[in-house]
KEMI-984132 format. One line per 8 residues: their letters; for each residue x, y, z of C-alpha. Coordinates in Angstrom, 1 decimal, decimal comma. Layout:
N
a = X:Y:Z  ...
END
This chain:
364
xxxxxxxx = 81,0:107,9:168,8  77,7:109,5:170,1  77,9:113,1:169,9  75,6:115,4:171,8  73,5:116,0:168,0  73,1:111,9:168,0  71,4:112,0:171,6  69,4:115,0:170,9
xxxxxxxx = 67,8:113,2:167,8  68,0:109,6:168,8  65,6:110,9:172,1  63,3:112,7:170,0  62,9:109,5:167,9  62,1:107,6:170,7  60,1:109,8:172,5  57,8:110,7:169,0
xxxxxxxx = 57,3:107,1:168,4  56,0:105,9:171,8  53,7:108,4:171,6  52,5:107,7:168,5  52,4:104,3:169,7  50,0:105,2:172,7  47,9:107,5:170,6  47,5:104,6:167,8
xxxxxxxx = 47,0:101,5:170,5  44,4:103,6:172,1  42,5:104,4:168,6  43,5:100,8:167,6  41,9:99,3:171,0  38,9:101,8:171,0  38,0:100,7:167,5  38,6:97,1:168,1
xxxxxxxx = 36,2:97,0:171,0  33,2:98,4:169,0  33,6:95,7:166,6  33,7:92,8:168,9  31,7:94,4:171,8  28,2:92,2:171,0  30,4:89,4:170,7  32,4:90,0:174,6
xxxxxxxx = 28,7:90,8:176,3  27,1:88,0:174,9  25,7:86,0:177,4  26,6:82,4:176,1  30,4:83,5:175,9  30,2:83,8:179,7  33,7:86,1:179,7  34,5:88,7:182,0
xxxxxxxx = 36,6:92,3:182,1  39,8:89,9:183,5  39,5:87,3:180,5  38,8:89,5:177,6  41,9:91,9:178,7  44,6:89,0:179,8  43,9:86,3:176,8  42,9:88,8:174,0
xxxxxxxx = 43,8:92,5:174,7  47,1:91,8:176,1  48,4:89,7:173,3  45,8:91,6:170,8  48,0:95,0:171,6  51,6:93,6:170,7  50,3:92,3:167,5  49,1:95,2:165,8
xxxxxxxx = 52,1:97,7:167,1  54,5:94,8:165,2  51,9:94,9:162,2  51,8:99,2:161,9  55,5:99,6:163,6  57,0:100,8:160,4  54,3:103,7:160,0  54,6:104,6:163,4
xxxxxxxx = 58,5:105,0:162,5  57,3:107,1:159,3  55,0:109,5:160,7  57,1:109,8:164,0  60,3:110,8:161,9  58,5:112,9:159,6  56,5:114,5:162,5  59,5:115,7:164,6
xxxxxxxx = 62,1:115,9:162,2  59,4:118,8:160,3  59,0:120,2:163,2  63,0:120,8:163,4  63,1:121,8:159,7  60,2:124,4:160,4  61,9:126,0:163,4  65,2:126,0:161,0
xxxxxxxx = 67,2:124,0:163,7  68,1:121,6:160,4  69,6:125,0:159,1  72,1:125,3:162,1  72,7:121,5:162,0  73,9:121,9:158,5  75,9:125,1:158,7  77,5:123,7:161,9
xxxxxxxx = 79,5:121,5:159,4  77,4:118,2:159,7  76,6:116,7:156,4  73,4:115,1:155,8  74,7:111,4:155,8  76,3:111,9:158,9  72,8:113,6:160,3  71,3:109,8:159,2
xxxxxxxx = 73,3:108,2:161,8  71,0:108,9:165,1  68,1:107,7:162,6  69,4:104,8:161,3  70,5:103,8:165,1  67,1:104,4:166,5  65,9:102,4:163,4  67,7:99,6:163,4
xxxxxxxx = 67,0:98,9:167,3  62,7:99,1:166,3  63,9:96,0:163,5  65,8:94,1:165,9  62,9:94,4:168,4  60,5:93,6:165,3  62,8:90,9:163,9  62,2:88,9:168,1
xxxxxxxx = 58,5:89,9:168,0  57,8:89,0:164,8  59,5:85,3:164,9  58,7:84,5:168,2  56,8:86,6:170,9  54,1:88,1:168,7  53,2:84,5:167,7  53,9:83,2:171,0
xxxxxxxx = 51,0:85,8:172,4  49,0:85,0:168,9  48,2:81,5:170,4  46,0:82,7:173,2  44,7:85,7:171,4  43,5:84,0:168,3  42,3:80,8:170,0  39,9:83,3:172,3
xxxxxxxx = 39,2:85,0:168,7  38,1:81,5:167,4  36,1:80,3:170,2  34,2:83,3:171,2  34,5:85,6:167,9  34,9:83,9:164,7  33,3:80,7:164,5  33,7:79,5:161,1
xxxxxxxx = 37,5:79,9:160,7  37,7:76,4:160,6  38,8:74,9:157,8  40,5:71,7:156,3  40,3:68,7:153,9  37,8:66,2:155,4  37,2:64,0:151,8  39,4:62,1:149,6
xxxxxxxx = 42,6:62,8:151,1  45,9:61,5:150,1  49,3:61,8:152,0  52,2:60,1:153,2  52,8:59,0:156,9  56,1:57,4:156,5  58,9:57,4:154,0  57,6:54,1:152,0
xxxxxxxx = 53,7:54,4:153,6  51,0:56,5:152,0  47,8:56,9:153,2  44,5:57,5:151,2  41,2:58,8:153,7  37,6:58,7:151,9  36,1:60,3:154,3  36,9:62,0:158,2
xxxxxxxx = 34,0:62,9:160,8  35,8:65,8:163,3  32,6:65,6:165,5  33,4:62,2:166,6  37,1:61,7:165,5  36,7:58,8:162,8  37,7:58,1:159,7  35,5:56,4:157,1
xxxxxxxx = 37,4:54,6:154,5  40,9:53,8:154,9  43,5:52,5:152,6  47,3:52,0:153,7  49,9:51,2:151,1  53,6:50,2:152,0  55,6:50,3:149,2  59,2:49,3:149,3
xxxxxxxx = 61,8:49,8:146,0  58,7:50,3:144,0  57,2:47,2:144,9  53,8:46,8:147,3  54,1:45,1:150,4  51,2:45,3:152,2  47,7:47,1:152,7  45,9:47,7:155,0
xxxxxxxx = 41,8:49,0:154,3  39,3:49,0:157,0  36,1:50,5:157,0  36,4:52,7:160,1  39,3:53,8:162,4  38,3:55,7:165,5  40,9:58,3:167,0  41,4:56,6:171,0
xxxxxxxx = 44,6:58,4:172,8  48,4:59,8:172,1  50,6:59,1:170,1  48,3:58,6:167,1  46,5:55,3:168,7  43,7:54,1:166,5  40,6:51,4:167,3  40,4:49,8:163,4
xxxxxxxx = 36,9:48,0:162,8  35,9:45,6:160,0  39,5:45,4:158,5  41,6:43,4:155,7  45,6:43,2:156,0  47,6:41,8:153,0  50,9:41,3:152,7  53,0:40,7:149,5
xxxxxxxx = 56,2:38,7:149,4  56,9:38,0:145,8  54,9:35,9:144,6  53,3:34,9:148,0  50,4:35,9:149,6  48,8:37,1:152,8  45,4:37,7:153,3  43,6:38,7:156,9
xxxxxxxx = 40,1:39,8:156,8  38,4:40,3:160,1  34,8:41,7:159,4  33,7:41,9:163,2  36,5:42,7:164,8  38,6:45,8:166,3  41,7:46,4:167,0  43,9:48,9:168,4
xxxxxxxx = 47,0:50,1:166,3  49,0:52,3:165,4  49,9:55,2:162,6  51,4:58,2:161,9  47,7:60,0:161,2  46,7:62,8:164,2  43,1:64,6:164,3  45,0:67,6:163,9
xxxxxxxx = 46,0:66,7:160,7  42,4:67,4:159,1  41,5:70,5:161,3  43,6:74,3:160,0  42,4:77,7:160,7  42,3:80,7:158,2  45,1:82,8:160,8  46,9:78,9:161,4
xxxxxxxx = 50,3:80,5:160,4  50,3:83,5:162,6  50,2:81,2:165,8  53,4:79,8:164,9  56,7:80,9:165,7  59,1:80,3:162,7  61,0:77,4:164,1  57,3:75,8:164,2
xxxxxxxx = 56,6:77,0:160,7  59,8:75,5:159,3  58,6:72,1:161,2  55,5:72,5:159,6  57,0:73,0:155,9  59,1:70,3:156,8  56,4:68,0:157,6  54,2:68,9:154,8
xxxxxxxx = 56,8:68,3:151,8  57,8:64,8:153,3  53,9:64,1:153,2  53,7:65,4:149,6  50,7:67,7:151,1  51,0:71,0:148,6  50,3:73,9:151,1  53,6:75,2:152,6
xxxxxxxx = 53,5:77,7:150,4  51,7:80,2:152,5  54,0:79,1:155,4  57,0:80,4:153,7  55,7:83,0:152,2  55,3:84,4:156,5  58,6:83,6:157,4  60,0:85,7:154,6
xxxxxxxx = 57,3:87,8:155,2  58,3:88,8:158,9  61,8:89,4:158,1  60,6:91,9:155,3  58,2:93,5:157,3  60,8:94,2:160,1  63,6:96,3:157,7  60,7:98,2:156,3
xxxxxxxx = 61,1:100,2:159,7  64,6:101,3:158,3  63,5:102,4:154,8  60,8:104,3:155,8  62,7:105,9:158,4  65,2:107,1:155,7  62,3:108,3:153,4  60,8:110,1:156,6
xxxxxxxx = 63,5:112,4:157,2  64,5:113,1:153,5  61,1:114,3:153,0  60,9:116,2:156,3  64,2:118,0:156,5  63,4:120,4:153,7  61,4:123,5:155,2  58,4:124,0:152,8
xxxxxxxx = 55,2:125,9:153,0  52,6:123,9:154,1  55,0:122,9:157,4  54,2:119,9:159,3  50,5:119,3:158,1  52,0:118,7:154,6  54,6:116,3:155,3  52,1:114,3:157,3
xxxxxxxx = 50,0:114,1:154,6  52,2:113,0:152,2  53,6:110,5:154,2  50,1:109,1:155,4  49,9:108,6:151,4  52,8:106,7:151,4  51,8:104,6:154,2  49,0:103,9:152,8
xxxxxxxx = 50,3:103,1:149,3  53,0:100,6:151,6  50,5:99,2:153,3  48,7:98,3:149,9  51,8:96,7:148,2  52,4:94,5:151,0  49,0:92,7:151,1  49,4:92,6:147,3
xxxxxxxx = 52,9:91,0:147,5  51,7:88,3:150,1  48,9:87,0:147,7  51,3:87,6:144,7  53,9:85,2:146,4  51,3:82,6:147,1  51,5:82,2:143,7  53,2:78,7:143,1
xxxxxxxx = 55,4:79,9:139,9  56,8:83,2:142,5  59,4:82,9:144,7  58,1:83,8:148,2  60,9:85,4:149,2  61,5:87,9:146,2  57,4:88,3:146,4  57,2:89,2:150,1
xxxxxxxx = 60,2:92,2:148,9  58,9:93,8:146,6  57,0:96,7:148,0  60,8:96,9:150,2  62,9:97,1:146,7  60,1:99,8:145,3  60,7:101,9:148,6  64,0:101,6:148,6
xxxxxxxx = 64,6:103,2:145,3  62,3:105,6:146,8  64,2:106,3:149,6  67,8:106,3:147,6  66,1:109,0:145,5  64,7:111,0:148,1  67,9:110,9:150,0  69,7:112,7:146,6
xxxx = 67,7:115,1:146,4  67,4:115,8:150,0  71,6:116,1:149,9  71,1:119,2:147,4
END
């Protein structure tokens, strides 16, 4: 149970870190702003104060607490629990009777209610608000984070169809050069090529022009050519299939991502890997809170010379040093021959012998 100790630390966690959270928002937003001023006051943007605050800053602010949470729980812990170790309050703590591990427990409670709330941001709301923020980002911001395969593009639309695109126009919605295979037990059925298909409505309706269908039934032969004539049809092909953006994945919440993966392998399209690598990545991110909230107080409780100011320092180093394995391990579990999920953990396993370490020598 709670004892009076647990409240007293438990509050000054929470207090500490909201306050570092304002401090760091208000920096965070300040610094933001500058950047992307000339972009909100440009004339042919047409936005106003209500627009750029509701669809960007509003979901803009959520995102980056959830990004920096676990170095708000490091410098917070390190911050007040110094602060306690300077003013020898640790001392009394510790004479009183009350071992170290059982001084973790108000941490480790405060801590693992910042990764439950990071575990629901991270999977669902952030992403959820990452819509609207990053489709303002993209229309008004960054123009060219547009990408996706427009030529020679092979995938499958169906279990036993496969679909092979020369060429796709985004401007206008058509594709130039289209070859459909059916392929049933390893034998060909039928194809269908036609020079042009032009997107029309949902679900995936087409307008074919200039088209030849042929159909295989042994030994038999269909042939249907139509040179001057269009049709509508349909197949399992959307616009949105050839249009991605750089931040695609951070818009998604991880049931979508799974759907994506999902629909990706069945297509045999190679670029899930990325999508994996941020659910694993989101989960990761989230327990980080705990580790370095455990590293945070076995480097602060120790009164040294040097007081506060030196524990911040050194644990600005180690954020910094976190923050630089972490984009290493996302690109490092790109990597097709590295599992994703023991890529994304890395820099957590490194800190968590860290933190075991710390906390030994902390006990003496």
């Amino acid at each position: 149970m709670f004892k009076k100790i647990d409240i007293y630390l438990a509050k000054k966690y929470i207090v500490t870190i909201l306050f570092t959270m304002f401090v760091f928002t208000l920096i965070s937003v300040a610094i933001d702003y500058s950047v992307k001023a000339e972009d909100f006051d440009n004339p042919e943007n047409n936005l106003t104060a209500a627009k750029i605050f509701f669809d960007y800053y509003l979901n803009w602010i959520p995102f980056i607490n959830g990004m920096l949470l676990p170095i708000y729980a490091l410098i917070s812990v390190i911050f007040f629990t110094s602060r306690l170790a300077t003013n020898s309050e640790f001392i009394a703590i510790l004479n009183a009777g009350v071992s170290f591990r059982r001084l973790m427990v108000p941490y480790l409670f405060v801590a693992g209610i910042l990764t439950i709330f990071q575990l629901l941001g991270n999977h669902y709301f952030i992403p959820k608000g990452n819509k609207t923020r990053l489709k303002f980002e993209n229309t008004y911001v960054y123009h060219h984070n547009e990408k996706g395969k427009t030529d020679n593009i092979h995938m499958f639309i169906g279990p036993e169809t496969k679909a092979y695109i020369n060429r796709y126009s985004k401007k206008n919605k058509t594709i130039h050069g289209l070859w459909i295979e059916k392929i049933v037990d390893n034998k060909l059925k039928s194809v269908l090529k036609a020079k042009t298909a032009k997107w029309i409505e949902e679900p995936n309706v087409w307008k074919i022009n200039n088209y030849q269908i042929r159909t295989f039934d042994g030994i038999n032969e269909t042939y249907i050519e139509e040179p001057k004539k269009s049709v509508d049809t349909s197949f399992a092909i959307h616009p949105n299939d050839f249009i991605k953006y750089n931040n695609e994945k951070e818009m998604m919440t991880t049931t979508e991502l799974y759907e994506s993966i999902d629909r990706s392998k069945s297509r045999g399209l190679g670029n899930y890997k990325s999508y994996e690598t941020e659910v694993y990545r989101r989960t990761a991110d989230a327990f980080t809170t705990i580790i370095l909230t455990l590293i945070g107080l076995a480097m602060a409780s120790r009164k040294v010379r040097g007081g506060i100011g030196l524990h911040l320092a050194i644990g600005m180093a180690l954020g910094s040093i976190y923050i630089f394995l972490s984009k290493f391990s996302v690109t490092f579990a790109n990597n097709p021959n590295v599992s994703s999920l023991i890529g994304v953990w890395i820099p957590n396993l490194i800190f968590i012998v860290i933190s075991i370490f710390l906390i030994y020598k902390a006990q003496k």
